[in-house]
Structure formats: structure tokens, C-alpha cells
ChimeraX commands (.cxc) that place a marker at each C-alpha (Angstrom):
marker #1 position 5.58,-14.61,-11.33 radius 0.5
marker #1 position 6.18,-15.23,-7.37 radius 0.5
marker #1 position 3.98,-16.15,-4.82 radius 0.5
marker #1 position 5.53,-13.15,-3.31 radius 0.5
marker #1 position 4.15,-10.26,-5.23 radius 0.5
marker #1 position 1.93,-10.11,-8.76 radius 0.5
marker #1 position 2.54,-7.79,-11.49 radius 0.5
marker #1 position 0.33,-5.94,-13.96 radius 0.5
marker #1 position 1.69,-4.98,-17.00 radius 0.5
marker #1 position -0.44,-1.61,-17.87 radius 0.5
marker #1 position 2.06,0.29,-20.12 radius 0.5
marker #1 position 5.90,1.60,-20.31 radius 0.5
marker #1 position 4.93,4.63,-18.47 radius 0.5
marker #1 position 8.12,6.05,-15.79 radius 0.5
marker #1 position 5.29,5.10,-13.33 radius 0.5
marker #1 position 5.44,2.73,-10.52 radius 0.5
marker #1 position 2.32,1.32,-9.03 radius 0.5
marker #1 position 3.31,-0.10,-5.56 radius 0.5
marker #1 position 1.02,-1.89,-3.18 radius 0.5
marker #1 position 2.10,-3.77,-0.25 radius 0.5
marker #1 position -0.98,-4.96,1.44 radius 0.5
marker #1 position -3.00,-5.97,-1.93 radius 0.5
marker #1 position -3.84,-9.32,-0.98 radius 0.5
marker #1 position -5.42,-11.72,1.86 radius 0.5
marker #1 position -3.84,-14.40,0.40 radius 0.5
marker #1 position -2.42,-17.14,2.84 radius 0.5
marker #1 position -0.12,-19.98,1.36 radius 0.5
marker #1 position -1.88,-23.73,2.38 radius 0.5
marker #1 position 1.69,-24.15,4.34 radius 0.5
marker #1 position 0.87,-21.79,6.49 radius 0.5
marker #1 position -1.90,-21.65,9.23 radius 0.5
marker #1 position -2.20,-18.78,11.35 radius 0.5
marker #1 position -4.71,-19.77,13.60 radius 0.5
marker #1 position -7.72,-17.33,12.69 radius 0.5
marker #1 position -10.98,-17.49,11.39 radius 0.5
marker #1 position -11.19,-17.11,8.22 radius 0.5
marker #1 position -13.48,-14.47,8.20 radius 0.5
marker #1 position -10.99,-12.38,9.33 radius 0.5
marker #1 position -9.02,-12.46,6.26 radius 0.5
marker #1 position -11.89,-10.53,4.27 radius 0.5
marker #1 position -10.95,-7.80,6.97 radius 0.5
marker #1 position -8.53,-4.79,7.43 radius 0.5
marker #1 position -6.16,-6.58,9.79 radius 0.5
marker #1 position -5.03,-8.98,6.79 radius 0.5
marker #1 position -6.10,-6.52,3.86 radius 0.5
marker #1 position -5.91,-3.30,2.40 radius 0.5
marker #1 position -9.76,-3.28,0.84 radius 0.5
marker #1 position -9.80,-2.00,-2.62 radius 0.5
marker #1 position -6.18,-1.32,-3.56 radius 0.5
marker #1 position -5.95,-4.35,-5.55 radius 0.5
marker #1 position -8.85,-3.30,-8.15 radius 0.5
marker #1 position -7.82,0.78,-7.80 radius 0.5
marker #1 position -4.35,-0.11,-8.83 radius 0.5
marker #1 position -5.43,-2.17,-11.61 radius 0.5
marker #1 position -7.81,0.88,-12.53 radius 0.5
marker #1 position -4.36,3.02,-12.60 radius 0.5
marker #1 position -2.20,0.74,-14.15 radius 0.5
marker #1 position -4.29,0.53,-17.19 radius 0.5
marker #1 position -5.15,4.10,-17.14 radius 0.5
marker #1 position -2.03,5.69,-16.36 radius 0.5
marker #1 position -0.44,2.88,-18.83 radius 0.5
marker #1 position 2.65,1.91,-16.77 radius 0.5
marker #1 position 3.37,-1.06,-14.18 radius 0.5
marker #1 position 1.76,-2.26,-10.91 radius 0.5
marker #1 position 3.78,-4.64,-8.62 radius 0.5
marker #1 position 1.07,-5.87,-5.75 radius 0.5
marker #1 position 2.06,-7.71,-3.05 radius 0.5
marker #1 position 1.15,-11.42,-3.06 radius 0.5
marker #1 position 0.49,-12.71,0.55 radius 0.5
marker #1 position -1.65,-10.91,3.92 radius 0.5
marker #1 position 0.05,-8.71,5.83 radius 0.5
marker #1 position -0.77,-11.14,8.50 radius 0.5
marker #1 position 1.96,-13.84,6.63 radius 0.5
marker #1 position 4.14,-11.29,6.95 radius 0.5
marker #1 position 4.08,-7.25,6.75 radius 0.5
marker #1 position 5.80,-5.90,3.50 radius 0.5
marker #1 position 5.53,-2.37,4.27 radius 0.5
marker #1 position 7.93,-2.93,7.72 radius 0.5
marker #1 position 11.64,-2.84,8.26 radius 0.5
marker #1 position 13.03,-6.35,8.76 radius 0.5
marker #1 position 13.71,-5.21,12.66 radius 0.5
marker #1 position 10.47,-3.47,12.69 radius 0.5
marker #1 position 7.76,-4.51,15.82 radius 0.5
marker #1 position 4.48,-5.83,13.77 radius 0.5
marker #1 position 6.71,-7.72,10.80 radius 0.5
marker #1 position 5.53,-10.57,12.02 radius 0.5
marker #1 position 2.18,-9.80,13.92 radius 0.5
marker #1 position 0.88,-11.86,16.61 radius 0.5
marker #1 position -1.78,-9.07,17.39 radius 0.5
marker #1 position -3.86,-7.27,14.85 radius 0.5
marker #1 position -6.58,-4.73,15.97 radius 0.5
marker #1 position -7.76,-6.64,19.36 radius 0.5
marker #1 position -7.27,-9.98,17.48 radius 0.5
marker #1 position -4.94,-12.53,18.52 radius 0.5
marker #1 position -2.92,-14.55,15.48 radius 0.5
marker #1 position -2.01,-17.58,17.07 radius 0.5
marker #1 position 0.09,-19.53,14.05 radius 0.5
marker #1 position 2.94,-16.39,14.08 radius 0.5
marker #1 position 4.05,-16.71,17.91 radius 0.5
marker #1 position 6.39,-19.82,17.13 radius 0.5
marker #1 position 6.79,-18.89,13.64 radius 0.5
marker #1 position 9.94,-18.90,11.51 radius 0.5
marker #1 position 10.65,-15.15,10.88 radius 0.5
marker #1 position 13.55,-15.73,8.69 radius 0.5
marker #1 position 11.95,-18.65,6.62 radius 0.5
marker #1 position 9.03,-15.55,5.69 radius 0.5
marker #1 position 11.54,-13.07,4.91 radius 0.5
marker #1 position 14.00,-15.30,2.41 radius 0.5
marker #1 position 10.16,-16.39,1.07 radius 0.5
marker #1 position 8.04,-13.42,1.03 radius 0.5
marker #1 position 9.79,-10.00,1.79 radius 0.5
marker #1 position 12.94,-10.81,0.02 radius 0.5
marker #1 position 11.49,-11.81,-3.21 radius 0.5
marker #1 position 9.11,-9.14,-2.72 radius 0.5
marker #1 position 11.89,-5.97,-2.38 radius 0.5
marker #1 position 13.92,-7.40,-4.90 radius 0.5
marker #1 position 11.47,-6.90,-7.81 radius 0.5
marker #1 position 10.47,-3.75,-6.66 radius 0.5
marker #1 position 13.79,-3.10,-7.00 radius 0.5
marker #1 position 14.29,-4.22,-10.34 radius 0.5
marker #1 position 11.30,-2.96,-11.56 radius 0.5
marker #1 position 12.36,0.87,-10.54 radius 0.5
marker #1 position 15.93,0.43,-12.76 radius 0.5
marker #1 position 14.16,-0.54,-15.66 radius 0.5
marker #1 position 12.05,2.88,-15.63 radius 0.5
marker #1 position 14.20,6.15,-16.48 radius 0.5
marker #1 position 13.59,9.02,-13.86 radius 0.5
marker #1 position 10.87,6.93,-12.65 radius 0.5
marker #1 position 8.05,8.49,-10.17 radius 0.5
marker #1 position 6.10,5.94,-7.45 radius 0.5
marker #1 position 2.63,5.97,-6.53 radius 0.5
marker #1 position 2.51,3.89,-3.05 radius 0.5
marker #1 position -1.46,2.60,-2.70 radius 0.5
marker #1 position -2.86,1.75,0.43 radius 0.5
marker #1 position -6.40,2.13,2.73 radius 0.5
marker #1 position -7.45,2.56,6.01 radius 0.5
marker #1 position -10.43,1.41,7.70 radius 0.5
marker #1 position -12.81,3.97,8.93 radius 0.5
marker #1 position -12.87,2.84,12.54 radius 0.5
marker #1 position -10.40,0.66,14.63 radius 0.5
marker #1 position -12.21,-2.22,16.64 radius 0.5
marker #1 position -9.00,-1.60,19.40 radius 0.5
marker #1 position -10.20,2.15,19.50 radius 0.5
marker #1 position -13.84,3.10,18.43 radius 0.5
marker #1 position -13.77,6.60,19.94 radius 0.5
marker #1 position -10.57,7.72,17.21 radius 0.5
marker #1 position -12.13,9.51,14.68 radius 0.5
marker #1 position -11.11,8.81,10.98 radius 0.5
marker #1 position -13.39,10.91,8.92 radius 0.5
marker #1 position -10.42,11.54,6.00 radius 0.5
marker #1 position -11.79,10.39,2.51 radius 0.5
marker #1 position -7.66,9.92,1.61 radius 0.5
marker #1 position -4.77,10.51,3.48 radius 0.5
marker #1 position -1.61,11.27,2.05 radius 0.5
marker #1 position 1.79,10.53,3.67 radius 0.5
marker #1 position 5.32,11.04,3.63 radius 0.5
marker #1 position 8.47,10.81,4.94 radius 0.5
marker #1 position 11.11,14.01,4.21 radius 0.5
marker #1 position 10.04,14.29,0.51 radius 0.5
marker #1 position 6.80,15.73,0.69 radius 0.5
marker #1 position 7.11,17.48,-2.53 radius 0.5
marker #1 position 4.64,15.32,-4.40 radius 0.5
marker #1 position 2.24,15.61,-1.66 radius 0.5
marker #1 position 2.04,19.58,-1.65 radius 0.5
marker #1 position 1.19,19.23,-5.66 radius 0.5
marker #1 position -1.79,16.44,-4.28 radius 0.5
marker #1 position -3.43,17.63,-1.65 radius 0.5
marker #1 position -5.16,21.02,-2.91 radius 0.5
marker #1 position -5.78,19.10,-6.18 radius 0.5
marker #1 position -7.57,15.94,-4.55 radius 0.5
marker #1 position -9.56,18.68,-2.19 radius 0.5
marker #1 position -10.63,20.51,-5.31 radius 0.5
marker #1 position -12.37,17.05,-6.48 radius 0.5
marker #1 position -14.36,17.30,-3.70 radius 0.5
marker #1 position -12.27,14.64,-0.76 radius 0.5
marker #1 position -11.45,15.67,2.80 radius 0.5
marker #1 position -7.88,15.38,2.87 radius 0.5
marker #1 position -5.68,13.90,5.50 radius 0.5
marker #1 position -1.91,15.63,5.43 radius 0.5
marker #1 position -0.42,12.83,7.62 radius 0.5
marker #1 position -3.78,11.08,8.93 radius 0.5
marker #1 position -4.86,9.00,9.84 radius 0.5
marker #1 position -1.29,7.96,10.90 radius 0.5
marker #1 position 2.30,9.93,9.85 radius 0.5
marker #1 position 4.30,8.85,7.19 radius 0.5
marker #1 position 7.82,9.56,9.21 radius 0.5
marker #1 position 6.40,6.17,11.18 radius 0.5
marker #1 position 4.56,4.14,9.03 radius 0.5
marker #1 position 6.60,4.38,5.39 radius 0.5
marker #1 position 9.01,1.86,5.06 radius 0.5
marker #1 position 8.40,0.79,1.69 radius 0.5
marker #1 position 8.93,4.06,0.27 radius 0.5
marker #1 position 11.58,5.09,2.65 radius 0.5
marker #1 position 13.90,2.12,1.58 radius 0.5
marker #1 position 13.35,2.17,-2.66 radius 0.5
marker #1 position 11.91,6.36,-2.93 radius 0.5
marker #1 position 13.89,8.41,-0.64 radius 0.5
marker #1 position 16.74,6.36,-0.17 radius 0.5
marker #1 position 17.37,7.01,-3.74 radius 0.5
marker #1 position 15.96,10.27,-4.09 radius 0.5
marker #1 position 12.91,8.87,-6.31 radius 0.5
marker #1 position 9.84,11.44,-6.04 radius 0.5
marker #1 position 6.60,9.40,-4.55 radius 0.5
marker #1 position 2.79,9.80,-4.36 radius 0.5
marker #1 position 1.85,8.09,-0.83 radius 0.5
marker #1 position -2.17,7.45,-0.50 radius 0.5
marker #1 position -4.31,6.24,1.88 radius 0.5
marker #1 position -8.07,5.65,1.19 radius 0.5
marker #1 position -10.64,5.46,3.35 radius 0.5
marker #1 position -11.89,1.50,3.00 radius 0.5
marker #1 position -15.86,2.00,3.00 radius 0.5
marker #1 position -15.04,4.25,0.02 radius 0.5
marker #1 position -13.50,1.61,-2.13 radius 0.5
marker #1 position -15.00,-1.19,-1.18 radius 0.5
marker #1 position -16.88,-1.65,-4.39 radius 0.5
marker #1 position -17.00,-0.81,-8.39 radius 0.5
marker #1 position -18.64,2.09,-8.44 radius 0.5
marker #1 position -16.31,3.49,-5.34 radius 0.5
marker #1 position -12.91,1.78,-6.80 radius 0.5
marker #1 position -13.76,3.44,-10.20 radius 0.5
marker #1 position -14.24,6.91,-9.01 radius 0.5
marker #1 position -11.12,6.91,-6.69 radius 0.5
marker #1 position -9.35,5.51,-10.08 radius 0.5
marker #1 position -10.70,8.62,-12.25 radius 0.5
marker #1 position -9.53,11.26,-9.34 radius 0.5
marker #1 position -6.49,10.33,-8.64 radius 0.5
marker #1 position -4.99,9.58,-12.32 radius 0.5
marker #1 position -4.60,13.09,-13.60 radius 0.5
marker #1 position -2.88,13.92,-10.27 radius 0.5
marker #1 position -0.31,11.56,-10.90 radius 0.5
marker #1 position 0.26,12.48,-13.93 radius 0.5
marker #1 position 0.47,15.98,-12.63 radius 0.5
marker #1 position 2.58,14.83,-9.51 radius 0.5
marker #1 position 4.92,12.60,-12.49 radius 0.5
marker #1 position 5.37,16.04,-14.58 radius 0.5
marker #1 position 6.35,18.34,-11.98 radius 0.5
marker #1 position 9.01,15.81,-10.48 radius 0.5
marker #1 position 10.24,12.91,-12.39 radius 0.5
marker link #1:1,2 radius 0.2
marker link #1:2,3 radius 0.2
marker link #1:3,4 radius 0.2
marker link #1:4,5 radius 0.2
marker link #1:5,6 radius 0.2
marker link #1:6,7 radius 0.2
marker link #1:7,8 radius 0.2
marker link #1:8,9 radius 0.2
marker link #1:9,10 radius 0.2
marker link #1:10,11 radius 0.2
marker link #1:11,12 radius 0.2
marker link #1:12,13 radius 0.2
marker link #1:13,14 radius 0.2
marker link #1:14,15 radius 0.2
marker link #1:15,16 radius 0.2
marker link #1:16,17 radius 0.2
marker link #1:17,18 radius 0.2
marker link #1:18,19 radius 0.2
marker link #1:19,20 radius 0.2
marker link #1:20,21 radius 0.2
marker link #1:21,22 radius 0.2
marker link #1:22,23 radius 0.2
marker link #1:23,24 radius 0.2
marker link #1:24,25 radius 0.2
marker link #1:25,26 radius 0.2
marker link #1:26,27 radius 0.2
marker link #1:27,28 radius 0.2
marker link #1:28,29 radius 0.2
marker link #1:29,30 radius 0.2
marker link #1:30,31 radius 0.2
marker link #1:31,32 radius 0.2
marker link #1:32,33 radius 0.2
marker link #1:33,34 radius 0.2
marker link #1:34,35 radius 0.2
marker link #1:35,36 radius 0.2
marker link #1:36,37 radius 0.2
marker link #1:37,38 radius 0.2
marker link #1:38,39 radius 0.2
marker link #1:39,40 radius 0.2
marker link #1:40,41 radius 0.2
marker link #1:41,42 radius 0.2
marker link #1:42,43 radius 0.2
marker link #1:43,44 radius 0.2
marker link #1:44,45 radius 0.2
marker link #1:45,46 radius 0.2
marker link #1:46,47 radius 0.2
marker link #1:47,48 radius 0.2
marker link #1:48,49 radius 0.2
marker link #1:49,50 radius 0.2
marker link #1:50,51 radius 0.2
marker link #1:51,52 radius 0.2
marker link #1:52,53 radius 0.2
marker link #1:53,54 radius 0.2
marker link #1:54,55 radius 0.2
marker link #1:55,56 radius 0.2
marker link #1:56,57 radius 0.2
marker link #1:57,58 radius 0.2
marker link #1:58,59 radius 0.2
marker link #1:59,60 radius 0.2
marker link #1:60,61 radius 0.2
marker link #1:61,62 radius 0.2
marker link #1:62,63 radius 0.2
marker link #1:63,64 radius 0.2
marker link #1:64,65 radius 0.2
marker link #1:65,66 radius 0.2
marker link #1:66,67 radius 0.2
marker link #1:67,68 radius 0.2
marker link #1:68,69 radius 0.2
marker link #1:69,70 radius 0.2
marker link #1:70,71 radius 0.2
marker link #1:71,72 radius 0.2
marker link #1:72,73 radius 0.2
marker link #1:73,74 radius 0.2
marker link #1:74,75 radius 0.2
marker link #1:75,76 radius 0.2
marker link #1:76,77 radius 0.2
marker link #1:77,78 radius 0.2
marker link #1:78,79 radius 0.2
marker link #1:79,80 radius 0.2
marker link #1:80,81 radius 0.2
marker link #1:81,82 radius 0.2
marker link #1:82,83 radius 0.2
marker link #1:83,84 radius 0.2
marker link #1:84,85 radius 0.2
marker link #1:85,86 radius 0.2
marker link #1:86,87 radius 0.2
marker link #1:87,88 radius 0.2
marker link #1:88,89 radius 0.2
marker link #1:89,90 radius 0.2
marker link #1:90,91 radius 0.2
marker link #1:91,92 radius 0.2
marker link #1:92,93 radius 0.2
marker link #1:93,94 radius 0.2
marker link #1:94,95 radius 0.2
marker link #1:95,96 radius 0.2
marker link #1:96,97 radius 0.2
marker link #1:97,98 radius 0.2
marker link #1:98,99 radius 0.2
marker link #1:99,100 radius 0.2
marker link #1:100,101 radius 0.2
marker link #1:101,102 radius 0.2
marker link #1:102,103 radius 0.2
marker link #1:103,104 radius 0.2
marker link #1:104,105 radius 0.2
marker link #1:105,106 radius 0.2
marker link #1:106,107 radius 0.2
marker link #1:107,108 radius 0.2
marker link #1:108,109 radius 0.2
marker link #1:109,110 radius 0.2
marker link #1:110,111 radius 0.2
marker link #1:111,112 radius 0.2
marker link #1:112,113 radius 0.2
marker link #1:113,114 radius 0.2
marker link #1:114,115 radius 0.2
marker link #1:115,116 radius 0.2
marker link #1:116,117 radius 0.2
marker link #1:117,118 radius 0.2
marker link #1:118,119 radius 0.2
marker link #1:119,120 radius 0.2
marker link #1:120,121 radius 0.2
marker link #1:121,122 radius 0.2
marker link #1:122,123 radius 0.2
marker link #1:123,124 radius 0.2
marker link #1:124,125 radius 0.2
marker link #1:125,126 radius 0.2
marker link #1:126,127 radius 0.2
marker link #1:127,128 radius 0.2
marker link #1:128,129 radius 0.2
marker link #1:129,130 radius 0.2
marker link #1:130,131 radius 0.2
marker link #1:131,132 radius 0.2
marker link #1:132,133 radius 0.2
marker link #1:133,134 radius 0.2
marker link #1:134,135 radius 0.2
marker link #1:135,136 radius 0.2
marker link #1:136,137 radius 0.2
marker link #1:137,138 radius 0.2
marker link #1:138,139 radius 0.2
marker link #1:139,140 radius 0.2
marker link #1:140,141 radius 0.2
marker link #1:141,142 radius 0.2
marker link #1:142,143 radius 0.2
marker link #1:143,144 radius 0.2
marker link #1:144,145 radius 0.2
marker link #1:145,146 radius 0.2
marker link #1:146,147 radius 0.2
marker link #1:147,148 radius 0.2
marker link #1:148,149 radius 0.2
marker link #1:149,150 radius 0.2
marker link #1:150,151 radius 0.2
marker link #1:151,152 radius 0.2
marker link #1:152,153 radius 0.2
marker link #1:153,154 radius 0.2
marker link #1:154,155 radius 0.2
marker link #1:155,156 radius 0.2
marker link #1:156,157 radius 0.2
marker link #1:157,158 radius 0.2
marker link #1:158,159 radius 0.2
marker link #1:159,160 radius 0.2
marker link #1:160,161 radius 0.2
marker link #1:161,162 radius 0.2
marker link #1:162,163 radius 0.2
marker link #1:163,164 radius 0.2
marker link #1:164,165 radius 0.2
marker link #1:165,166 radius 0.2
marker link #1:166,167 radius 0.2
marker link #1:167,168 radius 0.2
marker link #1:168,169 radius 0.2
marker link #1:169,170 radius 0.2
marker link #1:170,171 radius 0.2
marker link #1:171,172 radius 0.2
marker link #1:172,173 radius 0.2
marker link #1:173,174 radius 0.2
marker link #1:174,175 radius 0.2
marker link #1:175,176 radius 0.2
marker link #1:176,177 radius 0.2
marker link #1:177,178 radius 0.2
marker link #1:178,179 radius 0.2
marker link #1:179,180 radius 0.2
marker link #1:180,181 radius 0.2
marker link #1:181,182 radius 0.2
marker link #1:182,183 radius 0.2
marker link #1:183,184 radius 0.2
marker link #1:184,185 radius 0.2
marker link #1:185,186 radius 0.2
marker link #1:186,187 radius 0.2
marker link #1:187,188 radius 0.2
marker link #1:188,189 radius 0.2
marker link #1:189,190 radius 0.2
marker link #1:190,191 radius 0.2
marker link #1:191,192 radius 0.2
marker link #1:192,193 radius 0.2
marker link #1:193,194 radius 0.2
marker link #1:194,195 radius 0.2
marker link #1:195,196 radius 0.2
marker link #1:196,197 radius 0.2
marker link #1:197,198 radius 0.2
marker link #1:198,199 radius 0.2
marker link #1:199,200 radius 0.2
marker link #1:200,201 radius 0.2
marker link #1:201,202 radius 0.2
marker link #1:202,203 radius 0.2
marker link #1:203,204 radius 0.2
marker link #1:204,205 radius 0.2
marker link #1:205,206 radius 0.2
marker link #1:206,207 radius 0.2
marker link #1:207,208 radius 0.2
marker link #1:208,209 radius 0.2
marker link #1:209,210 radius 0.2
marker link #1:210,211 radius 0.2
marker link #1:211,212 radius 0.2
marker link #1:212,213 radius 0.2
marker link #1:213,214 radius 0.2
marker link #1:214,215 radius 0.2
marker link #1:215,216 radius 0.2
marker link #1:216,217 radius 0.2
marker link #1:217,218 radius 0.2
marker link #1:218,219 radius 0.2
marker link #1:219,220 radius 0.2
marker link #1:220,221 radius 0.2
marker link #1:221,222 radius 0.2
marker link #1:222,223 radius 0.2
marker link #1:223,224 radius 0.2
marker link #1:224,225 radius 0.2
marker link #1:225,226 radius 0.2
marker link #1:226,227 radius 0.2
marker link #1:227,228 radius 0.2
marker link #1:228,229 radius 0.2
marker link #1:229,230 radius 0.2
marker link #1:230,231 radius 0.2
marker link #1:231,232 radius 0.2
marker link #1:232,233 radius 0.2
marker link #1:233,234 radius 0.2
marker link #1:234,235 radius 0.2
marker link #1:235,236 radius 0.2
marker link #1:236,237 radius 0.2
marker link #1:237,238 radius 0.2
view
């Protein structure tokens, strides 16, 4: 195991779990400057896609690989020349410890690793299919008047084949569905633009609404939807 990721171990299913922003973990090496309240937040978290990709991993019996530190330590789902790797500005709030910070020290430590075993994990799996799990927050402090009011979003690159199998399914278990919201996929998907379309590996891309899975009974029901549509998604393309 690596402080740079954790893995769960569901099953040998050709199904890859992958969450970048799974944890608000922050090494004791490294202070960025914050209150700590703020790493129980969006900015330094995605809520609830820790315990729904658990959920999946045991349910859809196949592996999870979940990323091990904040986004605020460094950004996993970013290119390693993208703006925001390294953020010094999240949502209105200032983070201090990452102006003078050693970008390359974080990458050999965190991103590196990180890639790798994704990686690794994919050419273990024959015809393997990804299921990318993030969340959004309802409302961004920087700009209260945009209005999120997508239950899941699903983005996507150039391969939106597995998203044209999700949508009308997750809309027939009763979501509103976000086709691109509440940001676009050709920007914001560089964790499965690097190890899924790069090598032509069919992907899932999800983004849930964070009041929504913010506890049990939510995590659970997102868990039950979304399961069979993977499977579904894994069928029709792996």
C-alpha cells in the first residue's frame, strides 16, 4: 500500500473503480496553511465517493484504486502542466502552504505513485472497462447564483459511448441527469483521458451531487442505481 492511493480488493471483475479525490487526507509533513475545517469540505474532498466506491467494489466484485491524499496536496485528476495541480486558491479560499511549495517533490511522491498503479492495475484486467467516481457540491461559495440542480452528471471526453448507454438508464431510476454538467468532460478529464482514451479503454465518468451522498442511507442508494448500469455499460463495451 502507498500513501499515494488505497486499494480495495472487491473481486476479479474486468472492472476498474477509479477515484481521484477520495480522501482529505494531508501527510503531517505537509502544512498548507488552512483551517482544518476546511478539509471536511469540497475544496479538499470529493464527499461520498470513498464509501460509494466501496459500495461498488464489493457489489460489482472487482477492484477500487482511491486516491490517498486531498486534492489540495496535490490534484490527481490534472495534467502535470495543468493550472490548479498545485492549488493556491480553492473556491474563494486562499491555501497558503502551496505558494512556495515543491511541485516536483508532490509529483515523484503523490501523482507518480498514484498513475503508476492505476496503470498496473488496468494490465492486469483483460478488456477491462473504468468507472471514474467523483461529486460535486451543490453550490460554489465563489459563485452562489450558478445553478447546479443535477442529481449526477456524467462526463466525457471523445468516447462518450458508455455515457449514451447511462444516461436514459440513470433518468429511468428517477435522477436528473447532467450530459456534461455541471462542468464538460473535454476540460475537466484528465484521469481518464491519459489511462481510458489514450488506450481506447471504454469508461463510465460520474459526478454526484454531494448533499446526495453525504450519508448511509444516500451513499447506499447511489450504490444500488448505479451497479446494474455498469454492468450494463461493462457488457455492451468491454
Amino acid at each position: 500500500m502507498s500513501e499515494a492511493y488505497r486499494l480495495l480488493r472487491g473481486g476479479s471483475a474486468n472492472i476498474l473503480i477509479i477515484a481521484d479525490h477520495a480522501s482529505a487526507h494531508v501527510p503531517a509533513d505537509i502544512d498548507l496553511g488552512i483551517d482544518a475545517a476546511l478539509l471536511t469540505r469540497h475544496i479538499a474532498i470529493d464527499i461520498g465517493v470513498a464509501e460509494v466506491s466501496a459500495l461498488l467494489s464489493e457489489r460489482l466484485e472487482c477492484a477500487a484504486i482511491l486516491g490517498g491524499v486531498s486534492r489540495l496536496v496535490i490534484d490527481l485528476n490534472r495534467e502535470a502542466d495543468a493550472a490548479g495541480l498545485l492549488p493556491v486558491m480553492s473556491d474563494g479560499h486562499a491555501i497558503p502552504g502551496n505558494r512556495d511549495a515543491d511541485l516536483s517533490a508532490r509529483m515523484m511522491r503523490f501523482h507518480h505513485p498514484y498513475h503508476h498503479q492505476v496503470a498496473a492495475l488496468l494490465a492486469d484486467i483483460a478488456s477491462p472497462f473504468i468507472l471514474s467516481v467523483h461529486s460535486f457540491t451543490p453550490q460554489l461559495a465563489s459563485d452562489p447564483d450558478q445553478q447546479r440542480p443535477w442529481d449526477i452528471g456524467i462526463l466525457y471526453n471523445e468516447d462518450d459511448r458508455a455515457a449514451r448507454i447511462a444516461i436514459p438508464m440513470l433518468e429511468e431510476a428517477g435522477l436528473k441527469v447532467g450530459d456534461q454538467e455541471p462542468y464538460s468532460g473535454r476540460l475537466l478529464n484528465a484521469t481518464m483521458n491519459r489511462h481510458a482514451e489514450a488506450n481506447g479503454i471504454p469508461y463510465l465518468g460520474i459526478e454526484m451531487r454531494q448533499d446526495l451522498v453525504g450519508d448511509a442511507a444516500g451513499q447506499s442508494r447511489f450504490a444500488e442505481i448505479l451497479a446494474p448500469i455498469v454492468i450494463e455499460c461493462r457488457n455492451r463495451l468491454a
